[in-house]
C-alpha positions as CSV (number, residue, x, y, z in Angstrom):
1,X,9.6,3.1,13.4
2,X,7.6,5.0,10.7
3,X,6.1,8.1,11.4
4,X,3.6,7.6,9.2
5,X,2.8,3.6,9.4
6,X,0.9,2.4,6.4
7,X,1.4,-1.3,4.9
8,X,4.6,-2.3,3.9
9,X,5.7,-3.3,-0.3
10,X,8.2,-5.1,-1.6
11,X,10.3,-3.4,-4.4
12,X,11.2,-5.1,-7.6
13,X,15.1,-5.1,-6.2
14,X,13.6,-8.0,-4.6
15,X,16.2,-11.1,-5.1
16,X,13.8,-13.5,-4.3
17,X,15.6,-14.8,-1.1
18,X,12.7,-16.5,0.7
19,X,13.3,-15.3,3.6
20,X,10.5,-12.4,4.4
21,X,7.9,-15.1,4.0
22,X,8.3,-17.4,6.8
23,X,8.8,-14.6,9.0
24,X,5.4,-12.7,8.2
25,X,3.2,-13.7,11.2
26,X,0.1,-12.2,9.1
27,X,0.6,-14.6,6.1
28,X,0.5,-11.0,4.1
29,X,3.8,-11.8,1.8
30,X,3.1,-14.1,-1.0
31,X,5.5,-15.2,-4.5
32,X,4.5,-13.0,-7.0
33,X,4.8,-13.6,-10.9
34,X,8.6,-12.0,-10.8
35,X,8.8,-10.8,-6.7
36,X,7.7,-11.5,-3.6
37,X,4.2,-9.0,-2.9
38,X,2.8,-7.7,0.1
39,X,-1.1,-8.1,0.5
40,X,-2.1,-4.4,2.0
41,X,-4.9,-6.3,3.5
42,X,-3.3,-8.6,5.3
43,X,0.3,-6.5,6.6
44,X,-0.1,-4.8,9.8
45,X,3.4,-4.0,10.1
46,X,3.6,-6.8,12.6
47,X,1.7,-4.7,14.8
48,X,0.3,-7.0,18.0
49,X,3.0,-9.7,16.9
50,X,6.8,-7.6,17.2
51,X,8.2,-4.1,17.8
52,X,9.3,-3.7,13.8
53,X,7.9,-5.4,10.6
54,X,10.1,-9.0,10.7
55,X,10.4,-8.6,6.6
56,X,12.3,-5.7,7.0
57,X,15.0,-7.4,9.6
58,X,15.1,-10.1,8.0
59,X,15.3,-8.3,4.1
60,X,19.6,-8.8,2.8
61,X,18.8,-5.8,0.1
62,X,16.2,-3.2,2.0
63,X,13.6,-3.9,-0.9
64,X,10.3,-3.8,1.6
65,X,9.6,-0.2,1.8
66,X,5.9,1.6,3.6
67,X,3.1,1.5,0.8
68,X,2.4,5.5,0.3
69,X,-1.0,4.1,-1.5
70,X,-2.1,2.2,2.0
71,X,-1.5,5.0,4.9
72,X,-2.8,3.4,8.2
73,X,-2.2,4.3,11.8
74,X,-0.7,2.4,14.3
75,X,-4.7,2.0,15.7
76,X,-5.6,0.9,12.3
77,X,-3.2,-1.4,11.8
78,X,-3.8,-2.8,15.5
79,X,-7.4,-3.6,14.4
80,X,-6.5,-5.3,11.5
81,X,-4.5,-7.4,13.8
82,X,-7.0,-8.3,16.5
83,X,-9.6,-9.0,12.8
């Protein structure tokens, strides 16, 4: 999907929806203070769990972008899922 895969962030265009949530399978998305946020930590993209991040088909308003600040490659997003 990304050519350069890195953790995903949620913008603040974020409408607080609650849908991206539920459908993390890394528990990586949490309620912020204003916006839902993205854990860099935890997000692997859904890497070992689905074919494209879930937030991002599931986002109405295209506010989860790739985090420039967290690059990671598809094997180092892989072993941050098997961790």
């Amino acid at each position: 999907m990304f050519s350069n895969p890195m953790a995903l962030l949620i913008t603040d265009e974020c409408i607080n929806c609650d849908v991206c949530e539920p459908e993390c399978p890394n528990g990586a998305i949490t309620q912020g203070a204003e916006i839902y946020i993205i854990d860099p930590n935890k997000c692997t993209e859904c890497v070992g769990h689905f074919d494209t991040p879930q937030c991002i088909e599931v986002c109405p308003v295209d506010c989860i972008l790739t985090n420039p600040a967290h690059v990671e490659n598809k094997d180092q997003l892989h072993q941050k899922y098997c961790n």
